[in-house]
C-alpha positions, 0 to 999 in steps of 0.5 A: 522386340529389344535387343540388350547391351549392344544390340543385334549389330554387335560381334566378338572383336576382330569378328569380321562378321557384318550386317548380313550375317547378324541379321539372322538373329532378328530374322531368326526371332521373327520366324519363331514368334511367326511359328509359335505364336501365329499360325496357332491362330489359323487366320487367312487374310487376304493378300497384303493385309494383316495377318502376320505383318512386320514393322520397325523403326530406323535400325528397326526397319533395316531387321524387318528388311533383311529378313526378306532380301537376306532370309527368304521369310517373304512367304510368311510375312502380309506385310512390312513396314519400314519406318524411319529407314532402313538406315543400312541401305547404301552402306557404302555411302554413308561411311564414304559421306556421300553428299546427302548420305553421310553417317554421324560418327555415332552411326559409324562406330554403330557399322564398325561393331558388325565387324569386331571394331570397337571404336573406343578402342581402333576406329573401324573401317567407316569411321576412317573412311576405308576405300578398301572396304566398299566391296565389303559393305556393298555386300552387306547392304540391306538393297544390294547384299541380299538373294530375293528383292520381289515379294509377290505376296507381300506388301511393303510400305516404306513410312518417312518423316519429313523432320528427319535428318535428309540422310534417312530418307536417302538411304531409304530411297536407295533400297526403295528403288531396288524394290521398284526395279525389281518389280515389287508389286504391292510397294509404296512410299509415304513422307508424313510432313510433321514426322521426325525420326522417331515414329513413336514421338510422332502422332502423325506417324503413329497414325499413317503406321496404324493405317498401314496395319489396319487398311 
C-alpha cells in the first residue's frame, strides 16, 4: 500500500492533528481489504499464523502498530510484523535527541506535518526542539498513545537491521518493551546482522520476513 504526495502523516496546516489521529487513514484501508478481500476466503488458520498478517517497513511499521494499540483491529489480524521500526515509538526522544534517539532533520519535519507545520515554511515543534511539546508527543507515540498494548491472539514479530542507523533500533525497542511488559504472549525480537534499513534492499531481511510469514 502507497500513500501519495505527502503520505499518511500530512495534514492541513496549523492542523494540530498527530500521529495518532492520521493513523486511522491506514488502520481504515487495512479493515476494508481484511473485510472485502479476506474473509471471502474463509480461511481459519490456526493462531499466530497467516491468514490475515500485516507487515511494514519504517513509517511502515509505525501503520501496521497503530492499527492495534490505537484501533483495536487485533481481533483481526494473525499476525504482525514490524520491520525497520516503528520509527514513531518514543517520539519525545527523537525531537528532544536523546543520545541514541535523536531524529535526522529530515525525520523532524517528517513529525512536524501531523501537526500542520511546514517546515519550508516555520520550523515545527521537533525541528526547534519544543519542551512544551513532549506531553503532546508522548500521547501520540505509537507505545505510549494508545488504548490495547496485549494482543492475545496475535503474533508479533519486531525484524531489525543490524546496518541500520543505531536510532532505529532503539525506537523499536521502546515499543517492544511496552509489549513485553504488558505481557504480549506471542512476541519476539530478531536483529539480522547483514540488514540495513530498507528490508526490500536486503535478502537477508527478505528471507527472515518471508520466514516470519510463512513458519
Amino acid at each position: 500500500m502507497r500513500w501519495g504526495n505527502s503520505g499518511w502523516l500530512a495534514t492541513i496546516l496549523n492542523g494540530g492533528t498527530g500521529q495518532e489521529l492520521l493513523a486511522c487513514r491506514p488502520a481504515t484501508a487495512i479493515k476494508w481489504i481484511h473485510d472485502v478481500a479476506y474473509l471471502p476466503l474463509g480461511l481459519n488458520p490456526p493462531k499466530g499464523h497467516c491468514g490475515f498478517c500485516l507487515t511494514g517497513n519504517s513509517g511502515g511499521s509505525a501503520q501496521i502498530a497503530y492499527a492495534l494499540s490505537s484501533y483495536g483491529l487485533d481481533g483481526m489480524v494473525n499476525a504482525m510484523i514490524p520491520t525497520s521500526g516503528p520509527p514513531l515509538a518514543a517520539i519525545a526522544k527523537g525531537c528532544l535527541q536523546y543520545p541514541g534517539y535523536g531524529y535526522n532533520s529530515s525525520a523532524q519535519a517528517l513529525i512536524d506535518i501531523s501537526y500542520g507545520y511546514d517546515d519550508g515554511v516555520f520550523p515545527g515543534p521537533c525541528r526547534r526542539r519544543d519542551l512544551n511539546f513532549y506531553n503532546t508527543w508522548v500521547a501520540n507515540s505509537v507505545e505510549t498513545g494508545g488504548t490495547d498494548y496485549y494482543y492475545p491472539n496475535t503474533r508479533v514479530e519486531v525484524i531489525v537491521g543490524g546496518k541500520d542507523n543505531p536510532i532505529i533500533p532503539n525506537h523499536a525497542s521502546d515499543y517492544f518493551n511496552v509489549l513485553a511488559q504488558n505481557r504480549q504472549p506471542m512476541l519476539s525480537w530478531l536483529l539480522v546482522p547483514r540488514m540495513a534499513h530498507k528490508i526490500i534492499e536486503s535478502q537477508d531481511g527478505l528471507n527472515a520476513l518471508l520466514f516470519a510469514l510463512t513458519q
